[in-house]
C-alpha positions as CSV (number, residue, x, y, z in Angstrom):
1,X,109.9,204.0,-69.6
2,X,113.1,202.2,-68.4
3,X,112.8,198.9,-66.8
4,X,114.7,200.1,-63.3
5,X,111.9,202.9,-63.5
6,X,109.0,200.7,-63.8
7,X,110.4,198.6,-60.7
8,X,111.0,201.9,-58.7
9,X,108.1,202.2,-55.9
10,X,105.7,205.1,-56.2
11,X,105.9,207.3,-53.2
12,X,102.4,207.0,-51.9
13,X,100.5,210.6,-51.7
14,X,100.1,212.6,-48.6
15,X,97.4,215.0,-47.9
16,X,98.3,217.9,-46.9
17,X,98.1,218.6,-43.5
18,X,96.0,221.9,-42.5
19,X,97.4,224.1,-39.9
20,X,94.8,226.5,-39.0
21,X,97.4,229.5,-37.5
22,X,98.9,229.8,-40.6
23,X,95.8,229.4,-42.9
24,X,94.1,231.8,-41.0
25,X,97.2,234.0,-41.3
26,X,97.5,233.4,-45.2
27,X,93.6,234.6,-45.3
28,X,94.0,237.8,-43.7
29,X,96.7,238.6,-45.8
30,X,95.0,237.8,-49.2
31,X,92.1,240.3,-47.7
32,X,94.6,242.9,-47.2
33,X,96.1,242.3,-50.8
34,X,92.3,241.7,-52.6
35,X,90.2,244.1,-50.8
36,X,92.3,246.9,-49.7
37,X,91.3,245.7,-46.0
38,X,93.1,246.3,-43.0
39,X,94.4,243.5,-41.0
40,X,93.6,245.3,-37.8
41,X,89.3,245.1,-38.7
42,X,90.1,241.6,-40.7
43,X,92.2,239.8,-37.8
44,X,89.6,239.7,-34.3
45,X,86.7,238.5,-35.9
46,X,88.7,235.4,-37.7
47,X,90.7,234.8,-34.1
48,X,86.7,235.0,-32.7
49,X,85.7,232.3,-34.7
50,X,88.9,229.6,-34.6
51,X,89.0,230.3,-30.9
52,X,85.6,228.9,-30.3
53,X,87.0,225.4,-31.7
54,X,88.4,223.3,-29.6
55,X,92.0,223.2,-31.2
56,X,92.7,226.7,-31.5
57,X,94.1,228.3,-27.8
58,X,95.4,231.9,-26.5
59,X,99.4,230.4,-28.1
60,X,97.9,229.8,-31.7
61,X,95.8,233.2,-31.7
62,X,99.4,235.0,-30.5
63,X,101.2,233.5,-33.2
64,X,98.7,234.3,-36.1
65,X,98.7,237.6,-34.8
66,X,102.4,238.2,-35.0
67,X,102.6,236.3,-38.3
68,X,100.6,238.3,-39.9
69,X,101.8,242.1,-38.5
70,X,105.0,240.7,-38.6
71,X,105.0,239.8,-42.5
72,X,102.8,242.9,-43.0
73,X,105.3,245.2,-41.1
74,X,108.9,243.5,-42.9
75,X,106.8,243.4,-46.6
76,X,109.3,245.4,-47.9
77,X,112.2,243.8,-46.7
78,X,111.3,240.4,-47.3
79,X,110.4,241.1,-50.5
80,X,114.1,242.3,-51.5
81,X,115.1,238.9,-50.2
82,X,112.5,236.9,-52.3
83,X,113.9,238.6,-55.1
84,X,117.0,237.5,-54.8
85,X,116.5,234.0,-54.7
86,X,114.4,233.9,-57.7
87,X,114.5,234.2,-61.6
88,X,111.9,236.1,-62.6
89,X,110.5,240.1,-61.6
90,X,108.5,239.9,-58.3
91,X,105.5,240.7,-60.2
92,X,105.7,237.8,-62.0
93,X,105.1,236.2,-59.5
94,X,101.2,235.3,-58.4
95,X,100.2,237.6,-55.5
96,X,98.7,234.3,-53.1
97,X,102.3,232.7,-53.8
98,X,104.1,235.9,-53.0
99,X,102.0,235.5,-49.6
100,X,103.2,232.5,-48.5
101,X,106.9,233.1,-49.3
102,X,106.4,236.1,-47.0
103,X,104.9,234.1,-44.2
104,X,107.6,231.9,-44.5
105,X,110.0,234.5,-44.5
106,X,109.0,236.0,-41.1
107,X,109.2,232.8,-39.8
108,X,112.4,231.9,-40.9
109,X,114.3,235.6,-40.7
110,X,111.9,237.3,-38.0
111,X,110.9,234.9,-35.4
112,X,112.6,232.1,-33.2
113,X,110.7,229.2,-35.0
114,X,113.6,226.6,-35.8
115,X,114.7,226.7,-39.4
116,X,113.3,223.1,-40.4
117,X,109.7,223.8,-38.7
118,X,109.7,226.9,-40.8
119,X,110.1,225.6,-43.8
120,X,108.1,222.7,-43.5
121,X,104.9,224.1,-42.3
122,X,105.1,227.0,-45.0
123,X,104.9,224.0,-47.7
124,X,102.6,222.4,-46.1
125,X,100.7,225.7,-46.2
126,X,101.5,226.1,-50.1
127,X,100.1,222.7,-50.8
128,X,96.7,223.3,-49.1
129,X,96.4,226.8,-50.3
130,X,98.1,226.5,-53.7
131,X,98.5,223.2,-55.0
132,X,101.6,220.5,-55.2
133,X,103.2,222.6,-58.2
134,X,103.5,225.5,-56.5
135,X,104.4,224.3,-53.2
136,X,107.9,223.0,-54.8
137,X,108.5,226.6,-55.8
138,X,107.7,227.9,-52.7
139,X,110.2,225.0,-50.4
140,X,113.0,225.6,-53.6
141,X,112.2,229.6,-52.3
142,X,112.4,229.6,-48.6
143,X,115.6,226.9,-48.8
144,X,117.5,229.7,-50.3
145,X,116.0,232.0,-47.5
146,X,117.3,229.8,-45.0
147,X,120.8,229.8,-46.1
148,X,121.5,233.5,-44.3
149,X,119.6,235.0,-41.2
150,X,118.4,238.8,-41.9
151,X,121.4,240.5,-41.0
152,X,123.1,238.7,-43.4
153,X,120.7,239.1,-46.4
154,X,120.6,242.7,-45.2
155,X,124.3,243.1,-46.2
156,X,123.4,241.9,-49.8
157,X,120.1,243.5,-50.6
158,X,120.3,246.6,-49.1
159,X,122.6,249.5,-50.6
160,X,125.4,250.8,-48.8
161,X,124.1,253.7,-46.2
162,X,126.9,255.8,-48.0
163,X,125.9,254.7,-51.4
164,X,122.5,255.4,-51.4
165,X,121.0,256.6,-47.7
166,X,117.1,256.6,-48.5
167,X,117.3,253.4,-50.1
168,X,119.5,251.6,-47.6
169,X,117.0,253.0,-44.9
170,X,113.9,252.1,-46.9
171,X,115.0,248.1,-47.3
172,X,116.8,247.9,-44.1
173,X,113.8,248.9,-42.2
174,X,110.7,248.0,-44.7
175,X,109.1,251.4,-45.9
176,X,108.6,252.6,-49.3
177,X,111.4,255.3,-50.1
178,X,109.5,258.1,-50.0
179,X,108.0,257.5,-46.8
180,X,111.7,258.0,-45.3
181,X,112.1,261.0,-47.4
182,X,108.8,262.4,-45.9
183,X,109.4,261.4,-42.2
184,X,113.4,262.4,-42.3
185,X,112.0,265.9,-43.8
186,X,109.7,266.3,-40.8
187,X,111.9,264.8,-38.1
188,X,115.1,266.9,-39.4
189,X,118.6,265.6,-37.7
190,X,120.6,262.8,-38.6
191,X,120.8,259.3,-39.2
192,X,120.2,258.2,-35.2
193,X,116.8,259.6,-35.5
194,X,115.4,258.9,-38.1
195,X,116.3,254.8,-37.6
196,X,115.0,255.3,-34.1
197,X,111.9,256.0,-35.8
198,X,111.7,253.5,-38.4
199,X,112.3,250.8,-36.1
200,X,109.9,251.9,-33.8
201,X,107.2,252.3,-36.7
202,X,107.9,248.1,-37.1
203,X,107.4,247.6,-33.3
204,X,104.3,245.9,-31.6
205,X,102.4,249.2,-30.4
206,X,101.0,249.0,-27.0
207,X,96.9,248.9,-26.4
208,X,96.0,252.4,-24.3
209,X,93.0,253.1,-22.3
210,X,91.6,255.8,-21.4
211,X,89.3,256.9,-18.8
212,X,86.6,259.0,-19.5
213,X,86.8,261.9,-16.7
214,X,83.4,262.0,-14.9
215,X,83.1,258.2,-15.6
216,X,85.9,256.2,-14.6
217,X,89.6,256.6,-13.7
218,X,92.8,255.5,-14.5
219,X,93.3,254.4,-11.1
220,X,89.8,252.4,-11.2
221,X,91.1,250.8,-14.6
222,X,94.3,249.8,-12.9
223,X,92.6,248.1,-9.9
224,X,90.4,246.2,-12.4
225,X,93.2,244.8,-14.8
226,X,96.2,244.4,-12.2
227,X,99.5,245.4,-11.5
228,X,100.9,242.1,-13.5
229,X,98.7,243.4,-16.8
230,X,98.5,247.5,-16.3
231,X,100.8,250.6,-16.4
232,X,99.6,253.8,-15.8
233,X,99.9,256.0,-19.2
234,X,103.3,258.0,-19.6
235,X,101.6,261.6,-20.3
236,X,97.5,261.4,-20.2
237,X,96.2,261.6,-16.6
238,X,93.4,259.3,-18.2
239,X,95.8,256.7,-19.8
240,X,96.5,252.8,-18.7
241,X,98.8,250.5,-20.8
242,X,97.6,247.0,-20.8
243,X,100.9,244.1,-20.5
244,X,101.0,241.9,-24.1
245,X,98.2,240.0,-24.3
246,X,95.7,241.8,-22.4
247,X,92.1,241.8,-23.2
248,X,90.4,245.2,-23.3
249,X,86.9,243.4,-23.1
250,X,87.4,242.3,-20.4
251,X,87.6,245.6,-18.4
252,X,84.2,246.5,-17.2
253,X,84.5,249.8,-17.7
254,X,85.7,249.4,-21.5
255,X,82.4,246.8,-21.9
256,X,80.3,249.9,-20.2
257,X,81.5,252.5,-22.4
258,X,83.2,254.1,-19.4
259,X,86.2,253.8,-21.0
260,X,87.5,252.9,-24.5
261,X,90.6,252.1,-26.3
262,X,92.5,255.2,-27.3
263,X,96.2,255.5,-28.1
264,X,97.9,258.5,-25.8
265,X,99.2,260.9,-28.7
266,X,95.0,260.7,-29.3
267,X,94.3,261.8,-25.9
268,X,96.8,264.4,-25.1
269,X,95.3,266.2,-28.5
270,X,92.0,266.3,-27.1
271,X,93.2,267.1,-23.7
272,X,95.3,270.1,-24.9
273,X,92.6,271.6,-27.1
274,X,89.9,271.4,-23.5
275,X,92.6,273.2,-22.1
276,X,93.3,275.9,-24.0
277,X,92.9,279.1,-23.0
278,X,89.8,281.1,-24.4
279,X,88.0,284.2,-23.7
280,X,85.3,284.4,-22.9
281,X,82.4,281.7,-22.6
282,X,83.1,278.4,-22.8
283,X,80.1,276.6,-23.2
284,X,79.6,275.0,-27.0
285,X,82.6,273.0,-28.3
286,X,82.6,271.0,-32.0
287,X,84.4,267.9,-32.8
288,X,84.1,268.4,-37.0
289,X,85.7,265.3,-37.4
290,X,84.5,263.4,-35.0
291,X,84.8,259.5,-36.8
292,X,85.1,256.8,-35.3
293,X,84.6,258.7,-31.9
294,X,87.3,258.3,-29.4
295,X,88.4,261.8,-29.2
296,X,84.7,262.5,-29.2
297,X,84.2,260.7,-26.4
298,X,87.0,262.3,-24.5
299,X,86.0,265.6,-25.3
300,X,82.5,264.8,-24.3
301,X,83.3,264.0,-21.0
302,X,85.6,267.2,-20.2
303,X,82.8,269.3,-21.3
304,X,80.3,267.6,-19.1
305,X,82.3,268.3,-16.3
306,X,82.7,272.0,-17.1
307,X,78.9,272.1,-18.3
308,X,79.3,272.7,-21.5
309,X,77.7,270.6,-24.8
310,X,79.6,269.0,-27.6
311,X,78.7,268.4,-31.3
312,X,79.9,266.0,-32.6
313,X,79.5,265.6,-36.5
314,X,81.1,263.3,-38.7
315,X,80.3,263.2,-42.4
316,X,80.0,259.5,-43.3
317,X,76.8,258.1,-41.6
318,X,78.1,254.6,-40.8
319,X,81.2,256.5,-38.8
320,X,78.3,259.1,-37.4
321,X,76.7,255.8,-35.7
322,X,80.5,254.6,-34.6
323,X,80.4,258.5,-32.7
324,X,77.0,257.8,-31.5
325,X,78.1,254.3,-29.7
326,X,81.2,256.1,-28.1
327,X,79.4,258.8,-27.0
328,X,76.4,256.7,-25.2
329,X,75.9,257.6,-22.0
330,X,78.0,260.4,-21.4
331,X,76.5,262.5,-18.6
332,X,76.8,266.0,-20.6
333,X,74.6,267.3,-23.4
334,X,76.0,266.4,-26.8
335,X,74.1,265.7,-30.3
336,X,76.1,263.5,-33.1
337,X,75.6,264.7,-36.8
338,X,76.2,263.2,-40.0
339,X,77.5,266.6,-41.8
340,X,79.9,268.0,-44.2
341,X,82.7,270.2,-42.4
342,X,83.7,271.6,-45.5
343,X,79.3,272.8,-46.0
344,X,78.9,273.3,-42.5
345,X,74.7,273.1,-41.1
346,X,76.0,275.0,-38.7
347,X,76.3,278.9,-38.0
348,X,79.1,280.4,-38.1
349,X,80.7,281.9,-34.9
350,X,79.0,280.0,-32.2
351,X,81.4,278.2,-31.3
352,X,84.1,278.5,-28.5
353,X,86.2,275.4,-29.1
354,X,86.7,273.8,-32.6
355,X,88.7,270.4,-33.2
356,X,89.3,269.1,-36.5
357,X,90.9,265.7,-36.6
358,X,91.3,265.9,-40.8
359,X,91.6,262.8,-43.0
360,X,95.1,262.6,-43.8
361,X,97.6,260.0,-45.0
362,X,97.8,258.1,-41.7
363,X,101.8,257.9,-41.7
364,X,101.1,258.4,-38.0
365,X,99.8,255.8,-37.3
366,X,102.2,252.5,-39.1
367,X,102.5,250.9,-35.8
368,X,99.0,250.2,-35.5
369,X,98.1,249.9,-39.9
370,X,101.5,248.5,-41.1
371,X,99.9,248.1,-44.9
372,X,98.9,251.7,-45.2
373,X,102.7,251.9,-46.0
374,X,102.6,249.9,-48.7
375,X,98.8,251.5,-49.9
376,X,99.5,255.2,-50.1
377,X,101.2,256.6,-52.9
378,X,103.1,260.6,-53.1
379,X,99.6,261.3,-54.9
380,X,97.5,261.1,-52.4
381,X,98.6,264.3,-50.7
382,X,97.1,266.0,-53.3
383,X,94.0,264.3,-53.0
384,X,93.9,264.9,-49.0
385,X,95.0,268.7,-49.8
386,X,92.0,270.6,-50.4
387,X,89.6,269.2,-48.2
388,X,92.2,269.4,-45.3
389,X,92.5,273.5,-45.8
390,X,89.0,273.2,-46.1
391,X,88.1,271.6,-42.9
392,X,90.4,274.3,-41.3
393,X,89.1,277.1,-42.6
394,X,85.8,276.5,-41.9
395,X,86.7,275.4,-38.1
396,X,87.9,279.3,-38.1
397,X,84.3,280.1,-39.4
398,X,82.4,278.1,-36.5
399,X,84.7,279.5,-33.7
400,X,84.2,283.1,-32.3
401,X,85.8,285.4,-31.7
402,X,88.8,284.7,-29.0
403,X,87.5,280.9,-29.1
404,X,90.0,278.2,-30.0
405,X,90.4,275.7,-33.1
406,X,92.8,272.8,-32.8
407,X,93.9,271.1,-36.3
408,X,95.0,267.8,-35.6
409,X,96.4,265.0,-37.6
410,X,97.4,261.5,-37.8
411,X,100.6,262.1,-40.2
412,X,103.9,264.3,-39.8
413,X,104.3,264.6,-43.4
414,X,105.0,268.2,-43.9
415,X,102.8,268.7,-46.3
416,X,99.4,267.9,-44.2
417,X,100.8,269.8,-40.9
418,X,102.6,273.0,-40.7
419,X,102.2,273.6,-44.7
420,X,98.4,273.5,-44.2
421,X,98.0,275.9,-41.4
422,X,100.9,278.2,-42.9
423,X,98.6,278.2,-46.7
424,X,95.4,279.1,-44.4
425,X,97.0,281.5,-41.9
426,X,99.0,283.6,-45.0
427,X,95.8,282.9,-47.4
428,X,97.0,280.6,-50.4
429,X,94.5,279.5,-52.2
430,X,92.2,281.9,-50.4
431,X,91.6,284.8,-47.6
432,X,93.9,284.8,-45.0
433,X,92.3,283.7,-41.7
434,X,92.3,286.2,-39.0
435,X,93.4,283.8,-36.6
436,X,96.7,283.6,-34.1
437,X,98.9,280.8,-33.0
438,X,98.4,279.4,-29.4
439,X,101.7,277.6,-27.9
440,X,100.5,273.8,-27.3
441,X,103.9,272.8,-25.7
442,X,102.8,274.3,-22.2
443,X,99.6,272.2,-22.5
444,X,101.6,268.9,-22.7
445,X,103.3,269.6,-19.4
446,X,106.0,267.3,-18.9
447,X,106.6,265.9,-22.0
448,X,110.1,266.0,-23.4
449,X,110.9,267.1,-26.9
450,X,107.8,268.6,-28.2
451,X,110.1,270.9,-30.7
452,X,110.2,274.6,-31.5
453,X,106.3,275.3,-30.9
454,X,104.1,276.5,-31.3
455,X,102.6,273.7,-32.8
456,X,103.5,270.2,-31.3
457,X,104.6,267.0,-33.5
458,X,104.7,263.9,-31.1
459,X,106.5,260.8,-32.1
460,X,106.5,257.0,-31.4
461,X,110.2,256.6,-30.8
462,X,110.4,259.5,-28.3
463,X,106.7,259.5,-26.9
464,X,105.5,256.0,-27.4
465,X,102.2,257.9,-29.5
466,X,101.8,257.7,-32.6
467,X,103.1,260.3,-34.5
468,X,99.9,263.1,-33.8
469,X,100.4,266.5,-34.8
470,X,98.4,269.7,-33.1
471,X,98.7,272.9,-34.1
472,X,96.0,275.5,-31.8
473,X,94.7,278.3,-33.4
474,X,92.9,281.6,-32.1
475,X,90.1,283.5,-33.5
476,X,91.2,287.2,-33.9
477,X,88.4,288.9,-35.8
């Protein structure tokens, strides 16, 4: 060692300092990455706890929350960016690391904290989390960030719109490519649309209520939470938006079970299935898919007020119990099973209105689970396939004849809507149903570009719902 080097001073060490926002934000996204978990079931609890300390207010818990949908939501982008400004594959590099670059990414590309702050407290977050070593990586990382804003690294990750559309689309606005293959396929027109859609896939979604008829009421909702925090709901005579940052808890009704958080596309599928038109008696109705209850719930209470009973069954018992809670108290008759759709306990034909909700791909719904983007794979409609024909099918079993069966889902991938009801209805795969479309557009009065019909595809960027689908079917023979 030189002499001028023994004489230099050692730069006395600094603990890090701990910031609980963004450790708390760094945690929910290594449970998202480690546990398949979704940030929506992982974030509350965590804001619970830190809010009950004394250094952790309404501002922090706002800011963990948009740090972590935020990085969630731009994943894809931000990790074209990362890329760029490092020497290696991204896989290389160590999932926890890749975490905190993309925290610090949001912050620096995606929000209006100053550039130095940014950087700063995302290495100070590396060298709690990670360790000294990797910390440097991580401020060498983010410095590059910081050089460009997003439009800018936009123009230098993304391809060319007329080079490569999919891909351009797909980077630009953070989906996997074949998620905009899928939704263009569905949505059909140009490029307008289909970026409308996108970008409002990566907006904050609003928190619904709904009021269960015979219980509360949307004007009894509105009177509780206050014209500064509520707006009545654009479609659903039940619906109330709550303002950013209001507290569903803190509605009585919500706390009473009177009325529950429910997003509007949700409602106006239930709604339009109660309305349909049937022959005959209307007296039993089936919810086949009724997990985690909300539609359940709303069902529930338009049967009660027309005297008629629900069932309610649900396959996975833990969901079953989720049915049971929604369900409390409703002033009708109604029984909550733990059964198999597809091996129905139930007789068939007893029926006289049959919803099944199906498990599907959840494409609908990216607003609200931004990582399910980033979790499904093409493959998975396969797996969703068969037990979504089944499910229908045997809904067309349980109803009579000149009953009703609604077939709703949570995706408008082609594949899990119209494809599905077109295999049952012309019998691929089996015998054709003797069943008959019902129009649901006139059941949605008022609502702007519901499409072609019969069936109805709603959409977050021209609805403000997320992307529901409904087609209504009719028992023949």
């Amino acid at each position: 060692m030189s002499e001028q080097a023994r004489r230099r001073p050692h730069k006395p060490y600094r603990r890090p300092k701990k910031d609980p926002v963004r450790i708390l934000a760094f945690e929910v996204l290594r449970a998202v990455d480690e546990r398949d978990a979704y940030a929506n079931l992982v974030l509350p609890p965590l804001l619970k706890k830190a809010r009950e300390g004394e250094d952790f207010d309404a501002r922090d818990a706002a800011l963990a929350t948009e740090l972590v949908y935020g990085t969630l939501r731009r994943q894809g982008t931000y990790d074209a960016i990362i890329t760029a400004c490092i020497d290696r594959p991204l896989r290389e590099v160590d999932p926890p690391v890749l975490d905190v670059l993309a925290l610090g990414a949001h912050q620096l590309l995606g929000t209006r904290i100053p550039t130095h702050a940014a950087v700063s407290a995302s290495v100070e977050l590396a060298r709690v989390v990670l360790g000294d070593g990797r910390a440097r990586f991580v401020n060498a990382v983010l410095r590059k960030i910081s050089q460009h804003d997003l439009d800018a690294w936009l123009e230098q990750v993304a391809p060319p719109y007329d080079e490569d559309a999919e891909d351009h689309l797909a980077v630009v606005h953070s989906h996997p490519r074949w998620v905009v293959s899928a939704l263009w396929d569905s949505l059909g027109g140009g490029r307008a649309g289909i970026e409308d859609l996108l970008e409002a896939d990566n907006e904050r979604p609003e928190v619904t209520l709904v009021a269960r008829p015979g219980r509360s009421t949307a004007d009894e909702l509105l009177e509780a939470i206050g014209e500064e925090s509520g707006l009545p709901g654009r479609w659903s005579p039940y619906a109330v938006r709550l303002a950013e940052g209001g507290e569903p808890g803190a509605v009585d009704a919500v706390r009473e079970g009177r009325a529950g958080v429910q997003d509007e596309g949700s409602q106006l599928v239930a709604i339009a299935l109660a309305n349909a038109p049937v022959d005959g008696s209307d007296a039993r109705w089936l919810d086949g898919c009724a997990g985690p209850g909300g539609k359940a719930a709303l069902l529930a209470a338009l049967a009660a007020q027309r005297g008629a009973s629900l069932l309610a069954s649900e396959k996975q018992p833990h969901r079953a119990r989720l049915v049971e809670r929604s369900l409390a108290g409703n002033p009708g008759p109604y029984q909550v099973i733990a059964a198999d759709g597809t091996r129905p306990p139930w007789l068939p034909g007893i029926f006289d209105r049959v919803l099944v909700d199906v498990p599907c791909t959840g494409l609908g719904a990216l607003r609200r689970r931004p990582e399910a983007r980033w979790r499904r794979r093409p493959e998975d409609l396969e797996g969703f396939a068969p037990l979504q024909r089944g499910l229908l099918r045997e809904a067309l079993k349980a109803v009579r004849v000149g009953g009703v069966v609604g077939y709703a889902t949570c995706s408008p991938h082609l594949a899990e809507t119209r494809v599905v009801v077109d295999d049952v209805l012309k019998g691929r795969g089996g015998p054709p149903a003797e069943a008959e479309w019902v129009d649901a557009r006139p059941l949605m009065p008022g609502i702007p570009a519901l499409g072609d019909g019969p069936d109805v595809q709603l959409w977050p960027h021209l609805h403000g719902t997320d992307a529901m689908y409904l087609a209504l079917l009719r028992r023949t023979a």
